[in-house]
C-alpha positions as CSV (number, residue, x, y, z in Angstrom):
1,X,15.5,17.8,-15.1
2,X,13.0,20.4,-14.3
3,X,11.1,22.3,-12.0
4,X,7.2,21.7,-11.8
5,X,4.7,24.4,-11.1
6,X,0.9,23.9,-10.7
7,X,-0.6,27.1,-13.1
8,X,-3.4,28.7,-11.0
9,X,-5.5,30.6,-13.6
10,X,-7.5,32.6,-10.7
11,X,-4.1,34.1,-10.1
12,X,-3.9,35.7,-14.1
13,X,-7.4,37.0,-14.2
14,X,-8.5,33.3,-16.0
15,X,-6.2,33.2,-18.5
16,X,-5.2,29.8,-19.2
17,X,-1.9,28.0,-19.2
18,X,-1.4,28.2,-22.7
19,X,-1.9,31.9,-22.8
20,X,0.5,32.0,-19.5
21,X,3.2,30.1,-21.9
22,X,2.8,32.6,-24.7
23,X,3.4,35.3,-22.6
24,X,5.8,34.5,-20.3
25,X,8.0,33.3,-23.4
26,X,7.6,36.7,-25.1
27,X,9.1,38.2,-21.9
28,X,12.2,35.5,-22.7
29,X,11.4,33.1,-19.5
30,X,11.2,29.6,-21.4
31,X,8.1,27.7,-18.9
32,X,7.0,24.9,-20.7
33,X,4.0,22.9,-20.8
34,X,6.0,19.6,-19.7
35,X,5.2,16.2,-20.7
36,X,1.8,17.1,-21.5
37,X,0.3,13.7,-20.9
38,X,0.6,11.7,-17.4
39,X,3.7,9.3,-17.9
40,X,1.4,6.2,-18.1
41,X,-0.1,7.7,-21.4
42,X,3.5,7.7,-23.0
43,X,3.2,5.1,-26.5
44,X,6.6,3.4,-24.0
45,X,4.1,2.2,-22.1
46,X,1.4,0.7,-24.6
47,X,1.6,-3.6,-24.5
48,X,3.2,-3.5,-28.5
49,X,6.8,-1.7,-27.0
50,X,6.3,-3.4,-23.0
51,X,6.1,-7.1,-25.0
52,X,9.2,-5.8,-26.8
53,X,11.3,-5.8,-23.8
54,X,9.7,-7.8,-21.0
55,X,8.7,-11.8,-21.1
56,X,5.1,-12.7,-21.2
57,X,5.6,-13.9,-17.3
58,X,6.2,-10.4,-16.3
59,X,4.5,-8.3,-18.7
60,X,1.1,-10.1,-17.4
61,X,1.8,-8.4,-13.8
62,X,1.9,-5.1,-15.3
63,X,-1.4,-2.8,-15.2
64,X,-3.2,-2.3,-18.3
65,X,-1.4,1.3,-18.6
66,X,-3.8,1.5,-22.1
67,X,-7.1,1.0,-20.1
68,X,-6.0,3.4,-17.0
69,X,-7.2,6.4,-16.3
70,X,-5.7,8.6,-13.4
71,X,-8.2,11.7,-13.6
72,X,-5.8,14.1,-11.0
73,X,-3.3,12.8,-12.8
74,X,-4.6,13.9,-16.1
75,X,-5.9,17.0,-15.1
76,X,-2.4,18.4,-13.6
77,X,-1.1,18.0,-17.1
78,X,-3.5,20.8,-18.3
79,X,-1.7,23.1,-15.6
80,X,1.6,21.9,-15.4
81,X,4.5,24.3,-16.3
82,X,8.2,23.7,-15.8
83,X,11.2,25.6,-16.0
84,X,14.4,23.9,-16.8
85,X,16.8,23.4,-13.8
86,X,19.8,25.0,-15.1
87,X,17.6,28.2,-15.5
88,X,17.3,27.6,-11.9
89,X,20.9,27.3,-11.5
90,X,21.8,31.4,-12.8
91,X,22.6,34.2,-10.7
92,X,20.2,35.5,-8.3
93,X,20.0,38.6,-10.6
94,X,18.8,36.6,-13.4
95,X,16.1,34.7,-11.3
96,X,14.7,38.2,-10.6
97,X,14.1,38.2,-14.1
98,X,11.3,35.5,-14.0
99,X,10.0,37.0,-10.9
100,X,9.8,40.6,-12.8
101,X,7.7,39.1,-15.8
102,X,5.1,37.3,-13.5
103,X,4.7,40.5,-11.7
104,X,4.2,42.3,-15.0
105,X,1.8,40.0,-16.8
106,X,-0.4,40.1,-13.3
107,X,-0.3,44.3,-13.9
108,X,-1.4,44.0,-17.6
109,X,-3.6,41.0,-17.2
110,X,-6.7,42.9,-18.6
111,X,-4.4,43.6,-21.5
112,X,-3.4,40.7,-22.0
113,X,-7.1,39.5,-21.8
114,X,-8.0,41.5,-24.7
C-alpha cells in the first residue's frame, strides 16, 4: 500500500516530477513514481494473459483494455508520486523529516534548477 500525491510542478519553480524524485531521494525521503502506467495499460490486462484465465463467454464482455485510452488517466501518471504507507506509519518526528526536505528543495529551487 501507498499514499498517492498529485506533483504540482508550479509549486517547485517547474521542475518536473522526475527531478522532484531525484531530489527528494537524495534528502533520504523514498517518493516514488508509482505504477507509472494507468492500471488498464498493465501486459495483465492485454487479451493473450485475460484469455488465459477467463472463458471466451466472459472475456467478450470485457473492454478492449488494448484499444483504451483514458487521457486523465494517463496524464496523472506523469505526476503521480507515492510514499509507502509504513513511512507513514513512523513517529511524528520522522514525518517532520519529509516535511523539512520539501521545505528545503522549495528554498533552493533556483539551485536546484541550475
Amino acid at each position: 500500500y501507498f499514499m498517492v500525491f498529485k506533483f504540482n510542478k508550479d509549486e517547485f519553480g517547474g521542475i518536473n516530477r522526475d527531478k522532484f524524485l531525484e531530489v527528494i531521494n537524495a534528502e533520504g525521503i523514498p517518493f516514488s513514481q508509482g505504477y507509472g502506467l494507468p492500471l488498464y495499460k498493465n501486459p495483465a490486462f492485454t487479451k493473450k494473459y485475460l484469455s488465459e484465465i477467463y472463458p471466451d463467454n466472459i472475456l467478450k464482455k470485457l473492454p478492449d483494455y488494448e484499444k483504451l485510452h483514458l487521457e486523465m488517466a494517463e496524464k496523472f501518471c506523469d505526476v503521480q508520486l507515492t510514499l509507502s504507507h509504513t513511512i507513514l506509519l513512523a513517529p511524528k518526528k520522522k514525518l517532520q523529516k519529509i516535511i523539512d526536505a520539501v521545505e528545503k528543495i522549495k528554498k533552493n529551487i533556483n539551485e536546484i534548477k541550475k
